[in-house]
DRENKEZA-309412 format. One record per residue (C-alpha): residue number from 1; residue in three letters; chain; z, y negated, x. Coordinates in steps of 0.1 Angstrom, whole numbers, plus 5000, padded with zeros to 4 digits. Last residue first. Layout:
! DRENKEZA-309412
 num residuo cadena    z    y    x
 NUM     ALA      A    Z    Y    X
...
//
This chain:
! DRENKEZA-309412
 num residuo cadena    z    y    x
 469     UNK      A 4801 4861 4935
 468     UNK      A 4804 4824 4950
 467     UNK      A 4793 4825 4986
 466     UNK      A 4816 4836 5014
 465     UNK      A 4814 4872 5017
 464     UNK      A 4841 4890 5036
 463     UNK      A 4830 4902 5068
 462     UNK      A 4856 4924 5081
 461     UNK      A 4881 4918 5100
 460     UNK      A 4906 4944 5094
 459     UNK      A 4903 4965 5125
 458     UNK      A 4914 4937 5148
 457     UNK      A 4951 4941 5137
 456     UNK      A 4963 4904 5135
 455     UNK      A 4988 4886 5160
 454     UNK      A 4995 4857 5139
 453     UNK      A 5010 4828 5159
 452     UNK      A 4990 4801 5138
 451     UNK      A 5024 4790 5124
 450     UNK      A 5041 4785 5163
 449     UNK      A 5061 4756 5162
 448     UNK      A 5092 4772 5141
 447     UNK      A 5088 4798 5170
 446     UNK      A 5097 4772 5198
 445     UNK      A 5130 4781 5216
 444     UNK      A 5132 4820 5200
 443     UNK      A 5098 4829 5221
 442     UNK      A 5113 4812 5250
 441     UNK      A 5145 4840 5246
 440     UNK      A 5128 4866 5230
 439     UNK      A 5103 4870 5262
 438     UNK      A 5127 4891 5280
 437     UNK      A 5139 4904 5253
 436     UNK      A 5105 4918 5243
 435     UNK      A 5096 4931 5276
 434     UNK      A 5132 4952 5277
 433     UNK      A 5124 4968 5245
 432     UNK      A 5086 4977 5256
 431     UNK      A 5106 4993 5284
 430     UNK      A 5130 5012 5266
 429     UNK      A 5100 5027 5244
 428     UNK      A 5082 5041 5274
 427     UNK      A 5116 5058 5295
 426     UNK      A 5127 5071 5263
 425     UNK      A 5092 5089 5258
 424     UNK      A 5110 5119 5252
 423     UNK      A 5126 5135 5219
 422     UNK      A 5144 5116 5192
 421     UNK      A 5138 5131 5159
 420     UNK      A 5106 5117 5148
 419     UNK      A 5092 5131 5180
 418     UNK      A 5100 5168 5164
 417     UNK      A 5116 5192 5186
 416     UNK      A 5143 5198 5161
 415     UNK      A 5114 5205 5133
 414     UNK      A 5113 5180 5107
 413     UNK      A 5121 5193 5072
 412     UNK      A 5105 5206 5039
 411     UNK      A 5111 5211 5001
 410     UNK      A 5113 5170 5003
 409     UNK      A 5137 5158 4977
 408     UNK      A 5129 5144 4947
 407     UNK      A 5134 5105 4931
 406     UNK      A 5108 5093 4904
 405     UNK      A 5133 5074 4883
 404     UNK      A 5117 5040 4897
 403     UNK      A 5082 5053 4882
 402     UNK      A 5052 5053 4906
 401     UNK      A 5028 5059 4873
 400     UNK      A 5005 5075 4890
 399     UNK      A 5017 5109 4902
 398     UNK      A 5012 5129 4877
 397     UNK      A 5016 5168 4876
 396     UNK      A 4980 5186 4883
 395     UNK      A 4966 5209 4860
 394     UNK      A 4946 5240 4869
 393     UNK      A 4917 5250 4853
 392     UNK      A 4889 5225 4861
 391     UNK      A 4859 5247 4860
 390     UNK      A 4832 5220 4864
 389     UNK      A 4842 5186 4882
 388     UNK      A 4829 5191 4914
 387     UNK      A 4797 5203 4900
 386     UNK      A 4777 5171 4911
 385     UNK      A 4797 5168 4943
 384     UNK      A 4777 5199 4955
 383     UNK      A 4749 5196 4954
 382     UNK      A 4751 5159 4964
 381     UNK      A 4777 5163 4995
 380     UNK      A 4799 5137 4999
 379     UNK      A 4819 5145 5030
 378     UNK      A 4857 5156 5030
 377     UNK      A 4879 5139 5055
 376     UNK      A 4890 5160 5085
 375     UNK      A 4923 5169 5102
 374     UNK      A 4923 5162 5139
 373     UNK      A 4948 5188 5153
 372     UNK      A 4982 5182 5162
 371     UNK      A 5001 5197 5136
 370     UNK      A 5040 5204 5135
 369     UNK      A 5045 5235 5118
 368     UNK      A 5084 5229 5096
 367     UNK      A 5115 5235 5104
 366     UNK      A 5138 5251 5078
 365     UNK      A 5172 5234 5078
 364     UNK      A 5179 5201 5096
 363     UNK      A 5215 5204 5096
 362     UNK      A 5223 5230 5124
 361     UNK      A 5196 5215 5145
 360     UNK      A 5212 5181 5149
 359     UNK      A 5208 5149 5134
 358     UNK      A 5229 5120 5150
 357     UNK      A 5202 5115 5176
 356     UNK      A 5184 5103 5148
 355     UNK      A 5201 5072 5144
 354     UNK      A 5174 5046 5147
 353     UNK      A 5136 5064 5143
 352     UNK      A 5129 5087 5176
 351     UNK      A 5126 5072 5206
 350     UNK      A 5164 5068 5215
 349     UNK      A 5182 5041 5227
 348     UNK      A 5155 5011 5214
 347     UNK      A 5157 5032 5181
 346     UNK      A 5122 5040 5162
 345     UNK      A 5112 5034 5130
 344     UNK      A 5076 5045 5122
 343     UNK      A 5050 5027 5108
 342     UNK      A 5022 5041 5088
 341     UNK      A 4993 5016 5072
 340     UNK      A 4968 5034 5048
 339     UNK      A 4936 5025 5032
 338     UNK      A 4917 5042 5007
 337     UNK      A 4882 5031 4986
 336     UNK      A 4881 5053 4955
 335     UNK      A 4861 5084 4957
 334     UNK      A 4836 5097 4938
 333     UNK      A 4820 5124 4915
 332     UNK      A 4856 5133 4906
 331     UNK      A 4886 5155 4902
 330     UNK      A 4877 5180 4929
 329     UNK      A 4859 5147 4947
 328     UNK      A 4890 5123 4945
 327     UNK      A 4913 5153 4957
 326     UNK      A 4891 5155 4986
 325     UNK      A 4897 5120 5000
 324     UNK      A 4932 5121 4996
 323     UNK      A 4939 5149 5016
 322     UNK      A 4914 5133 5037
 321     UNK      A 4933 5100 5034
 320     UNK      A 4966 5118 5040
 319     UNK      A 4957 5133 5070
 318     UNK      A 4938 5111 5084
 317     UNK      A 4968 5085 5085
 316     UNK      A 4989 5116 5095
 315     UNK      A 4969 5120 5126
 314     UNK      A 4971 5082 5131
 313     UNK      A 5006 5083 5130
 312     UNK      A 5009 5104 5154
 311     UNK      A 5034 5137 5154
 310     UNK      A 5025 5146 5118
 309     UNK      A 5049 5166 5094
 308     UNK      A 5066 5137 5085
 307     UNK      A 5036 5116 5077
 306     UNK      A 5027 5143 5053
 305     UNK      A 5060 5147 5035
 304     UNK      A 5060 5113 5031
 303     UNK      A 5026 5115 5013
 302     UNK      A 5036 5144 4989
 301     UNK      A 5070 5130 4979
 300     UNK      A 5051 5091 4969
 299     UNK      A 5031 5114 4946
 298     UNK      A 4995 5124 4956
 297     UNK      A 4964 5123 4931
 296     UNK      A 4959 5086 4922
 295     UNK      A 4984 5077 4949
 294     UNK      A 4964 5074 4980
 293     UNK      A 4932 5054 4961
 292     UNK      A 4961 5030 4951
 291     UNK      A 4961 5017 4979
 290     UNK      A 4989 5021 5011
 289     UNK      A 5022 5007 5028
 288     UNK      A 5037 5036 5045
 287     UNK      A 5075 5035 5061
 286     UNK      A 5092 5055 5085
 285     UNK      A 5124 5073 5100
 284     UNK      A 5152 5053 5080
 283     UNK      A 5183 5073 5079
 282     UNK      A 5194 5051 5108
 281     UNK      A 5197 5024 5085
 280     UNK      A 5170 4994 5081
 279     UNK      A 5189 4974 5053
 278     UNK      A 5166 4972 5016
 277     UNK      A 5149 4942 5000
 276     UNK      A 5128 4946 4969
 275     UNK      A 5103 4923 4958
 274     UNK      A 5089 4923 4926
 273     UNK      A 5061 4895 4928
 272     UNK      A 5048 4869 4905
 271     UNK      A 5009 4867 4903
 270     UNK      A 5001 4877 4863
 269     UNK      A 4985 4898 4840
 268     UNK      A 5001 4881 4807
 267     UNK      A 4973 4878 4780
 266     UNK      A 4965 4844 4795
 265     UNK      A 4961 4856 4831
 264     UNK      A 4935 4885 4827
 263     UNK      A 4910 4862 4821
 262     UNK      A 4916 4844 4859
 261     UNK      A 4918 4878 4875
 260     UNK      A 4930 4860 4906
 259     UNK      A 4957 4879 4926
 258     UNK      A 4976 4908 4902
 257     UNK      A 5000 4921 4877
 256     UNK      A 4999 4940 4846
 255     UNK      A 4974 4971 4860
 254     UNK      A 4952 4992 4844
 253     UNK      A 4927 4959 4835
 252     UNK      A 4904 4958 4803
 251     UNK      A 4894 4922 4810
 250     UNK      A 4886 4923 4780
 249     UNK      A 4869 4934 4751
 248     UNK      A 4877 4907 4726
 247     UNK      A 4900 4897 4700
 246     UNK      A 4938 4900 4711
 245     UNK      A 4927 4902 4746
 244     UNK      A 4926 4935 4765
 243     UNK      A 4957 4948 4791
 242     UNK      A 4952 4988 4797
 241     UNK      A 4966 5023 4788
 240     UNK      A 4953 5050 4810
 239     UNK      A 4921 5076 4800
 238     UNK      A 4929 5104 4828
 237     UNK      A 4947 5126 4808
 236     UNK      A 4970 5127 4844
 235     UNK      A 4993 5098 4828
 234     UNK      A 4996 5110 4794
 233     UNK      A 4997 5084 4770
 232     UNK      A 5019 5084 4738
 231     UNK      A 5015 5051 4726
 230     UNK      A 4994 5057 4694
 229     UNK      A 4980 5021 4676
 228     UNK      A 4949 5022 4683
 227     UNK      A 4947 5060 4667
 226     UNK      A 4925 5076 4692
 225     UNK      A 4882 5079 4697
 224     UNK      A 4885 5039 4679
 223     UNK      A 4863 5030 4709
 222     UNK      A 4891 5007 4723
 221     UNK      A 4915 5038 4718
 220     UNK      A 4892 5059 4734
 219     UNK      A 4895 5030 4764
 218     UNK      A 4928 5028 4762
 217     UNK      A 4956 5010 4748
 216     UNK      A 4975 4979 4752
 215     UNK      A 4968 4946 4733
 214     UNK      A 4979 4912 4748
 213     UNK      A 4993 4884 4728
 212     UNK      A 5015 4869 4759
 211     UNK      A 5046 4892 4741
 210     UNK      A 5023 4922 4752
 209     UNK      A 5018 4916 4783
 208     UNK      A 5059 4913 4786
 207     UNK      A 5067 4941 4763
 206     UNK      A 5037 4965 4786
 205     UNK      A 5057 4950 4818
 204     UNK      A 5091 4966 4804
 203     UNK      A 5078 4998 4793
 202     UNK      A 5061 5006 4820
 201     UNK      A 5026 5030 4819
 200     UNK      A 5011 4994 4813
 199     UNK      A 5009 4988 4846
 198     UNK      A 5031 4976 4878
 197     UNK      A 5036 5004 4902
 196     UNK      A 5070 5006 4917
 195     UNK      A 5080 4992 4952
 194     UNK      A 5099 5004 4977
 193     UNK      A 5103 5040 4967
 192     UNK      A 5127 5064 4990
 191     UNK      A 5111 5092 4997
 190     UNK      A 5130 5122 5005
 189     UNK      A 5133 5137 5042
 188     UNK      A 5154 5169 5040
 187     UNK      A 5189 5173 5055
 186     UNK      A 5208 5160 5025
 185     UNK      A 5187 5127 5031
 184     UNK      A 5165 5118 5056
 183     UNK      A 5143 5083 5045
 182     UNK      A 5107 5082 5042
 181     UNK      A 5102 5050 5027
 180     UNK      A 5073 5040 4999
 179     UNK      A 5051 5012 4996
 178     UNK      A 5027 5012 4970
 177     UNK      A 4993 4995 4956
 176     UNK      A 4996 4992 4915
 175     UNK      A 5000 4954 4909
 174     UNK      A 5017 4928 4926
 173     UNK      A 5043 4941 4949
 172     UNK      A 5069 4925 4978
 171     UNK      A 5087 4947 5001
 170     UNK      A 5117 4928 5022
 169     UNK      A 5128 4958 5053
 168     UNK      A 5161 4944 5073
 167     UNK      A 5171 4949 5106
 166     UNK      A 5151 4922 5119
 165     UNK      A 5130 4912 5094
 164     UNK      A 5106 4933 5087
 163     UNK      A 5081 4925 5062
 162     UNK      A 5067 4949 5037
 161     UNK      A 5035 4938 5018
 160     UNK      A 5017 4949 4985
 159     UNK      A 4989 4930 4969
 158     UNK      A 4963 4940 4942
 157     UNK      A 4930 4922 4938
 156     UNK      A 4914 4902 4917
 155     UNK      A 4875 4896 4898
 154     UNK      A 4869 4887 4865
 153     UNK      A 4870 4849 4866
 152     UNK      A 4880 4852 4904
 151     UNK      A 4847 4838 4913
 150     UNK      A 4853 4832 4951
 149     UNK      A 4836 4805 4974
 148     UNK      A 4849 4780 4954
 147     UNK      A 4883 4780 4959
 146     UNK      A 4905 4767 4931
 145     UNK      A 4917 4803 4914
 144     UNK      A 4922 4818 4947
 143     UNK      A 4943 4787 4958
 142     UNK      A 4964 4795 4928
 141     UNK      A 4965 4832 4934
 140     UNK      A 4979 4827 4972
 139     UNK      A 5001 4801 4956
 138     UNK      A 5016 4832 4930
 137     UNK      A 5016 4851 4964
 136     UNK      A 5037 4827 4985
 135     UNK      A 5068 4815 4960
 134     UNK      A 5083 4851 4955
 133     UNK      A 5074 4861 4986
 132     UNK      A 5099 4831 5007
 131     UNK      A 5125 4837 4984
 130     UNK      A 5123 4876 4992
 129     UNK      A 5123 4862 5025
 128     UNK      A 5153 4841 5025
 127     UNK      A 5164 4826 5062
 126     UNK      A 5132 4833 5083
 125     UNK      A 5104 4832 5058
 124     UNK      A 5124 4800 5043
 123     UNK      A 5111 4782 5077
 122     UNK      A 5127 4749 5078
 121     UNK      A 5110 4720 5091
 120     UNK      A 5129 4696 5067
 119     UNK      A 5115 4713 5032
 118     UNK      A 5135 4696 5009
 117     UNK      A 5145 4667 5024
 116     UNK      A 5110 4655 5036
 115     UNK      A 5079 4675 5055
 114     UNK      A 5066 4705 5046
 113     UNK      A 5075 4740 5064
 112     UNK      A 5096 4752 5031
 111     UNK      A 5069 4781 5030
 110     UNK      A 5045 4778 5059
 109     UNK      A 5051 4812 5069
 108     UNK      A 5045 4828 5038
 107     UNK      A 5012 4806 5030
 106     UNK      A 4995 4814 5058
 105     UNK      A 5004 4850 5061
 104     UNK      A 4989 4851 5020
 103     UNK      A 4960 4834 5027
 102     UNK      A 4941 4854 5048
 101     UNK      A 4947 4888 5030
 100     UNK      A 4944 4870 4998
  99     UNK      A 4910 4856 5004
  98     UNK      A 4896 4895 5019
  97     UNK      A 4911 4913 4986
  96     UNK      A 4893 4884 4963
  95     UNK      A 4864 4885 4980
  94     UNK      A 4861 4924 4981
  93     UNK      A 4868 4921 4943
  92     UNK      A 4839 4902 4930
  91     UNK      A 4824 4923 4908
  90     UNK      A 4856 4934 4896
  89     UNK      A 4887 4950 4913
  88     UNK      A 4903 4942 4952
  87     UNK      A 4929 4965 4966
  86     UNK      A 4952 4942 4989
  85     UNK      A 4975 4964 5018
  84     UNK      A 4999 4943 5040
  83     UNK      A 5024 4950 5070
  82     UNK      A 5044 4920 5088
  81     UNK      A 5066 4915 5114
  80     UNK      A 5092 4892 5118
  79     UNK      A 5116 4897 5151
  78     UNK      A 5098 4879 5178
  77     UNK      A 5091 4856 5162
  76     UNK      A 5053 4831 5163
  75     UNK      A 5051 4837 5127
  74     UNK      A 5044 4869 5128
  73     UNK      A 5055 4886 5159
  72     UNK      A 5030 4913 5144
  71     UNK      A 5008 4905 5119
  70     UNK      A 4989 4937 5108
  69     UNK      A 4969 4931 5075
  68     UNK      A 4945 4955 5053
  67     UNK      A 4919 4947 5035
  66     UNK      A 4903 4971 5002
  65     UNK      A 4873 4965 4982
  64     UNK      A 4847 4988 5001
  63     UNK      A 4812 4978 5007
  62     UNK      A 4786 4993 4979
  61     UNK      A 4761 5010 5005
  60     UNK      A 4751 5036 4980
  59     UNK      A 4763 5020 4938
  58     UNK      A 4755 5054 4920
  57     UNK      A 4773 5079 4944
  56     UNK      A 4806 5059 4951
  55     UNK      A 4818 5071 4982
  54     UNK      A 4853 5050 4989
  53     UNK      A 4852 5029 5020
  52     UNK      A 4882 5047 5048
  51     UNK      A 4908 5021 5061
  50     UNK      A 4932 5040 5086
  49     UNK      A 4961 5019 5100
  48     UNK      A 4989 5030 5126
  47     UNK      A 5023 5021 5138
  46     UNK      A 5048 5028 5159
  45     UNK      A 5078 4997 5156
  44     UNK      A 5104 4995 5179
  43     UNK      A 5144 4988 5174
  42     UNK      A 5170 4969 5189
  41     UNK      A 5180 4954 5158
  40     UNK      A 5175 4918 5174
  39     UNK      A 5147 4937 5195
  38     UNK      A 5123 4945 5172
  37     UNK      A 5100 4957 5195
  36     UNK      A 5061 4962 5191
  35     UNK      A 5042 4995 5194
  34     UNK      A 5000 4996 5180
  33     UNK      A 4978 5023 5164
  32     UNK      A 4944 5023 5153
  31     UNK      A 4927 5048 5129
  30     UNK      A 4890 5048 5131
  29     UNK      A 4887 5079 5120
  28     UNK      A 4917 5102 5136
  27     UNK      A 4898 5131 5128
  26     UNK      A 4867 5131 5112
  25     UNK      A 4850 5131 5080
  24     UNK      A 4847 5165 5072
  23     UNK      A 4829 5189 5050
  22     UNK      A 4838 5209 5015
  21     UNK      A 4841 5195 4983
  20     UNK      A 4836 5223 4958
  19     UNK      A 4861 5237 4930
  18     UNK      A 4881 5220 4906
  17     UNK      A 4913 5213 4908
  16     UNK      A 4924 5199 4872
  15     UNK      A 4925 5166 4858
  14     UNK      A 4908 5160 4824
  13     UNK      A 4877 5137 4830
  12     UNK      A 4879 5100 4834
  11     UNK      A 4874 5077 4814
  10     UNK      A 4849 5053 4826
   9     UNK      A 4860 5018 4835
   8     UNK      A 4873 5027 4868
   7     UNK      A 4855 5002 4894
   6     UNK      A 4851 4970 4880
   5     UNK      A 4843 4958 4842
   4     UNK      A 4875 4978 4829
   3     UNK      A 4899 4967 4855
   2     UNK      A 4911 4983 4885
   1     UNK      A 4928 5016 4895
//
């Protein structure tokens, strides 16, 4: 959800599934997938990435705002790895969400790199992460703010990214894009947040905006529709609370953090991460990284429940986005721009995530269809997308807010014979781990020498415009 000049200015309707909305958009579409080692944890990554351009019926051919980032080995190490979603906003956003996706690997691995005492050739990256966040994205937004080939006046983007480190996870958020765990717990996987959205819905960031001489309310509120000074907002009404200036109609945003939004910054919308660190245990079977355009209509439950019911990734990439996808038009006339990154965990030992061979049958409860088939993304249709929003009747529960409370249990399990928990392809996954260490060595020798070793995933280069917006 972005700012009031950008995408989502318009209130939007009461929530309900409509009817309509049929079609497909296929299969895997587009998703990739790639397998890297970790092997000081003795682990290996699966992963895949689906970017889908939201349909926006009155702006045809408008190019999405999203960028993804896959740097694996990053750094030049054999153990860092990197995963990254930016949602851009405003006129400008695609800039914005294509300038933060190549800064930001830049920036984090050349923190504490400069010459002198204090930075002696160190890589902080290596030794503190969260550290290492903390001071990379608020330069990313400072280089934004000096570069002239993007106006960031009204213009940002969103950033979430989740390292791995070894056998650690570091998660680092500004704004509303998420990063959630699917972890198994009490024979069920739950999701396990890793970040937590950053609007006005929170009481603690609507204080802070609003001790920086911001005004929160919506858009009816704006209009003087609602008392200005109500705070009960719904989260499904549809009409969110957003950041404005004191005296003026801007920048209208949803969110309390961001990259750029150079208006936004002196009522409080700022660049500083939350970053949460976590240990990789062998209850940890995956990870997603993913826009808001996921978790507009699905809870953090409803997409880990997905991924675990998918043997590939890139199936459950589809999955979700079509799932996604159709929500957006039952709700909607259009569809925000979505983009997904799945990685599962997988032990060197076994091929299923680390520690999974300690789950068997008797505690994995009701098993659960895997699916195989391509599952298809809805496709605009005008006939019919024009009464997608008629004969709303039944509500939907909110699933925007991203609240750290938000903590339920799956209602479903993995099968026994599910890849996620452990079976075949040992023979694959312990070579890729013997390849790794037998480059980890050299690889270990000369890392701190290797800043432009970023092993990017093709799919995300796009062509991000470089004139001023």
């Amino acid at each position: 959800m972005g700012c009031a000049q950008g995408k989502c200015c318009v209130p939007r309707r009461q929530r309900g599934r409509g009817g309509g909305g049929g079609g497909a958009v296929g299969g895997r579409g587009g998703a990739t997938l790639g397998r890297v080692a970790v092997p000081a944890a003795g682990l290996v990554l699966e992963y895949a990435t689906l970017a889908v351009a939201g349909l926006y019926p009155d702006s045809p051919g408008r190019e999405s705002q999203d960028a993804h980032l896959v740097a694996t080995r990053f750094a030049g190490h054999p153990d860092l790895h990197l995963f990254a979603v930016f949602d851009g906003h405003g006129a400008c956003g695609a800039a914005c969400a294509g300038f933060a996706r190549d800064a930001l690997p830049r920036l984090l691995a050349g923190v504490g790199m400069g010459e002198g005492e204090e930075g002696g050739g160190r890589m902080v990256v290596v030794e503190d992460p969260a550290a290492a966040f903390r001071e990379a994205l608020p330069a990313a937004n400072a280089e934004m703010h000096a570069a002239d080939e993007v106006d960031d006046s009204m213009s940002g983007t969103t950033a979430v990214a989740a390292l791995v480190a070894g056998g650690a996870l570091h998660v680092a958020n500004v704004g509303d894009s998420r990063a959630v765990a699917g972890v198994w717990r009490e024979g069920r996987v739950a999701a396990e947040e890793l970040s937590w959205d950053q609007t006005p819905f929170r009481a603690d960031e609507r204080a802070r905006v609003k001790a920086c001489g911001a005004r929160v309310m919506s858009v009816e509120q704006v209009e003087g529709v609602r008392d200005p000074e109500a705070e009960g907002w719904v989260a499904d009404e549809g009409d969110p609370p957003r950041v404005w200036a004191r005296d003026g109609l801007y920048p209208g945003t949803a969110f309390t953090r961001s990259l750029g939004d150079q208006a936004a910054e002196a009522v409080g919308v700022i660049a500083e991460p939350e970053v949460k660190s976590v240990e990789i245990t062998p209850a940890h079977l995956f990870f997603v990284v993913a826009s808001d355009g996921v978790f507009e209509f699905l809870s953090s439950q409803d997409v880990v429940d997905m991924v675990a019911a998918y043997e590939d990734p890139r199936e459950a990439c589809s999955a979700i986005a079509a799932e996604s996808y159709k929500l957006w038009l039952e709700h909607e006339n259009r569809t925000d721009d979505i983009t997904i990154i799945i990685v599962h965990i997988r032990d060197s030992e076994n091929p299923g995530p680390a520690g999974s061979q300690k789950m068997n049958g008797s505690s994995l409860g009701a098993p659960i269809a895997l699916r195989t088939g391509q599952p298809e993304l809805p496709v605009y249709v005008p006939s019919e997308a024009s009464h997608l929003n008629r004969d709303a009747a039944t509500e939907m529960p909110s699933s925007s807010s991203g609240s750290p409370t938000e903590q339920h249990l799956s209602c479903v399990a993995p099968s026994p014979t599910h890849p996620l928990l452990g079976v075949g392809r040992t023979s694959e996954t312990a070579k890729l781990i013997e390849s790794e260490r037998a480059v980890s060595q050299p690889a270990e020798a000369s890392w701190h020498q290797k800043q432009d070793g970023i092993d990017m995933d093709r799919s995300v280069q796009r062509s991000i415009p470089t004139a001023s917006c």
